[in-house]
ZAMARGU-4260 file (C-alpha; in steps of 0.2 Angstrom, whole numbers, plus 5000, padded with zeros to 4 digits):
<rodrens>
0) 4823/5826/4929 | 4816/5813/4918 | 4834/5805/4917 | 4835/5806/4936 | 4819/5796/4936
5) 4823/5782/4923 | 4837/5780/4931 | 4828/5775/4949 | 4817/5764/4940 | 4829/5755/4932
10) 4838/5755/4949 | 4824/5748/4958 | 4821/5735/4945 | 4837/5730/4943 | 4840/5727/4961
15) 4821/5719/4963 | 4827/5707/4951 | 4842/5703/4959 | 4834/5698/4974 | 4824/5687/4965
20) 4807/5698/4969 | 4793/5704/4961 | 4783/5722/4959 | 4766/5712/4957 | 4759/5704/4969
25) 4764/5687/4973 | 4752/5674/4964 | 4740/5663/4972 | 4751/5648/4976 | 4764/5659/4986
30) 4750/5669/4994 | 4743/5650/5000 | 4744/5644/5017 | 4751/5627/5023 | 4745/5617/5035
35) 4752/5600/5041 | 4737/5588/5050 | 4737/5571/5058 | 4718/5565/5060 | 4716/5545/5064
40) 4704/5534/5055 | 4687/5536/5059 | 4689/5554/5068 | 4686/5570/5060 | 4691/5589/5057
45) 4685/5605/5050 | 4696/5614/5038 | 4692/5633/5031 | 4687/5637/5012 | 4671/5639/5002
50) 4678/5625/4992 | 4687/5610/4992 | 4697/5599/4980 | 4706/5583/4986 | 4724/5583/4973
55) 4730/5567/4981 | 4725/5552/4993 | 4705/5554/4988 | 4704/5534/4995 | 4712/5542/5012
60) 4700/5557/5018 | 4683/5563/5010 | 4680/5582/5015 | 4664/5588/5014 | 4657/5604/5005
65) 4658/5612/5023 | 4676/5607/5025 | 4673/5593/5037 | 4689/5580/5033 | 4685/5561/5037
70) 4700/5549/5040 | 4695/5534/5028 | 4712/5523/5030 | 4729/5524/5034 | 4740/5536/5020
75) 4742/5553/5016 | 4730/5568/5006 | 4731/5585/5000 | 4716/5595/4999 | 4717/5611/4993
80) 4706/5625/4998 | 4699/5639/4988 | 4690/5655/4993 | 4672/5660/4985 | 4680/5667/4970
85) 4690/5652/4966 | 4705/5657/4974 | 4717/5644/4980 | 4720/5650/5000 | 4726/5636/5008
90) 4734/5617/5006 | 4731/5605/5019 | 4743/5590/5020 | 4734/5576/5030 | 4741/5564/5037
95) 4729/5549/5042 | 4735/5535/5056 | 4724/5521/5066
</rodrens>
């Protein structure tokens, strides 16, 4: 019985690893969301999260600790958004226009 077993496992590994998968859970930057936003200069949007972080174009958009994203100038910014444990849930890509 115990042979039988091992060798399921090792079947079910071997194959999960062929596939390119994983038996853990997936990590936080494939369990993150994506979302894709135009916002022109001057105009404003609310994002979710209980944190922010602004990885690119910080000159472009300021986001409050609310969430609330302000177009600053023309160009594009990534916010990342995290939930109260510090969890990264979802990338914003803004894309800022006149």
């Amino acid at each position: 019985m115990k042979k039988i077993f091992g060798a399921i496992v090792a079947t079910t590994l071997l194959f999960t690893a062929a596939a390119g998968g994983s038996l853990i859970s997936p990590t936080t930057a494939e369990a993150a969301g994506v979302t894709y936003k135009d916002l022109k200069v001057g105009y404003s949007i609310i994002i979710s999260g209980s944190s922010f972080v602004v990885t690119s174009g910080s000159d472009v958009v300021s986001v409050s600790q609310y969430g609330w994203v302000t177009g600053l100038k023309v160009g594009s910014a990534t916010i990342k958004a995290y939930d109260s444990s510090g969890v990264l849930t979802w990338t914003y890509y803004i894309n800022v226009t006149r």
